[in-house]
C-alpha positions in Angstrom: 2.5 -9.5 13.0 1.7 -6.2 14.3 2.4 -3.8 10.9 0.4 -7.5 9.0 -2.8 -6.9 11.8 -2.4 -3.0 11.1 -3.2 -2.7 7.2 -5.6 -5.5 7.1 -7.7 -3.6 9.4 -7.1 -0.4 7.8 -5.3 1.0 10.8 -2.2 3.4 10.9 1.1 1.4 11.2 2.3 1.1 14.6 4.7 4.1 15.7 7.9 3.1 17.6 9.1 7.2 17.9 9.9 7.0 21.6 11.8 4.1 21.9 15.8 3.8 22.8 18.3 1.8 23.7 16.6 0.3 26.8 12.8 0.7 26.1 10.1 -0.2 23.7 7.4 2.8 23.2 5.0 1.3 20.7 1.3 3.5 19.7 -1.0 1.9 18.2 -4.0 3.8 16.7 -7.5 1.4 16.9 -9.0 4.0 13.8 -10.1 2.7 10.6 -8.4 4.9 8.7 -10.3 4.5 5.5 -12.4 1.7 4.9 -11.2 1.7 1.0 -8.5 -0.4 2.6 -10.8 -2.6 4.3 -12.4 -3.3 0.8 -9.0 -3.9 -0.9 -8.0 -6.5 1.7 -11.0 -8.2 0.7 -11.1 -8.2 -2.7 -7.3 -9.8 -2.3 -9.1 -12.4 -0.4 -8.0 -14.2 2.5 -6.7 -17.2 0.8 -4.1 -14.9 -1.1 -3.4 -13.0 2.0 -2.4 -16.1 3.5 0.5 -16.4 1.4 1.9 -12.9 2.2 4.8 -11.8 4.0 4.9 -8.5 6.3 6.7 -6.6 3.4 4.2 -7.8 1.2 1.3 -5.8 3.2 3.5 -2.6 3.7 4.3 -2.9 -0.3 0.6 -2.9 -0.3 -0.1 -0.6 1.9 2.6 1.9 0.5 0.9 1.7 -3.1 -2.6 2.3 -1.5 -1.5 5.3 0.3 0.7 6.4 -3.0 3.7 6.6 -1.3 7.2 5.5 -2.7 8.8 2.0 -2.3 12.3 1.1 -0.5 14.8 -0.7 -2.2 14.0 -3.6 0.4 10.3 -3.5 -0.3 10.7 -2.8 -4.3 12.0 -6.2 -4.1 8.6 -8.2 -3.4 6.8 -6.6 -5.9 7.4 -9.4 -8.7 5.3 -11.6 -6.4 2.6 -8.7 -5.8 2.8 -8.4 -10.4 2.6 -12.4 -10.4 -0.4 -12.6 -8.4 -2.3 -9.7 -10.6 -2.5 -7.4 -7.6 0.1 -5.0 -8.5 0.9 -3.2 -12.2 3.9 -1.4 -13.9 3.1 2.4 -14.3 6.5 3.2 -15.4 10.0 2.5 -14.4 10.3 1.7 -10.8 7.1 2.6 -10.5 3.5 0.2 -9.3 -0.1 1.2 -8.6 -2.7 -1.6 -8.3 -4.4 -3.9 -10.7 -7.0 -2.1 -12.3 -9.3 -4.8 -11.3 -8.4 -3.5 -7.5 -8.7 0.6 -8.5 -12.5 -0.3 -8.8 -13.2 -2.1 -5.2 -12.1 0.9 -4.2 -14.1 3.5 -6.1 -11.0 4.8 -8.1 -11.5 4.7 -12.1 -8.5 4.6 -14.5 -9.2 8.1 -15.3 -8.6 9.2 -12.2 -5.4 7.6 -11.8 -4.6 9.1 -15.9 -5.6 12.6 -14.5 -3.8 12.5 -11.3 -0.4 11.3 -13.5 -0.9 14.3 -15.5 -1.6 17.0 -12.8 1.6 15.6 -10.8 3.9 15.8 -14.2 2.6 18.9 -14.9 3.4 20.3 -11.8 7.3 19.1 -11.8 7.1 20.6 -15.8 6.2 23.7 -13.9 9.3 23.9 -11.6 
């Protein structure tokens, strides 16, 4: 409930570095961490929301904030493609439904250029 509570309200996911075997140390940071977030969440809509599971938001989450997906959380992205919030960009590979990209100010060209620049820089190695 907590990581769920975190990404709808745009905050960073709660951090557990400190804890051991005996003790919980959980930080939780009350920042809006970008309100693009806020307006992805609710384009979603709440009644969709509803029918998400905790991976679900951090599969969400993770595509927002382009970062890669587990094996665990790769696995409830047929859902995410079912419901038209996620898309295929290659194998393995999801970004949002373009109808999401514009709630949150991003353009397909963007997304076109920023593919380019990032295989052009791995040609470049």
């Amino acid at each position: 409930m907590i990581y769920e509570l975190s990404i709808k309200e745009a905050k960073s996911l709660p951090d557990f570095t400190e804890t051991d075997m005996d003790f919980v140390r959980i930080t939780l940071n009350g920042l809006v961490i970008d309100r693009r977030m806020l307006s992805l969440i609710g384009e979603i809509g709440s009644e969709r929301l509803a029918t998400f599971s905790t991976d679900d938001f951090l599969v969400i989450n993770a595509i927002f904030h382009e970062q890669g997906l587990t094996d665990k959380l790769r696995s409830h992205t047929k859902k995410l493609l079912d419901m038209d919030i996620l898309e295929h960009a290659g194998r393995n590979k999801y970004v949002l439904a373009r109808s999401l990209y514009a709630t949150i100010g991003k353009s397909s060209k963007e997304l076109i250029l920023k593919h380019i620049e990032k295989m052009e820089k791995k040609a470049l190695r």
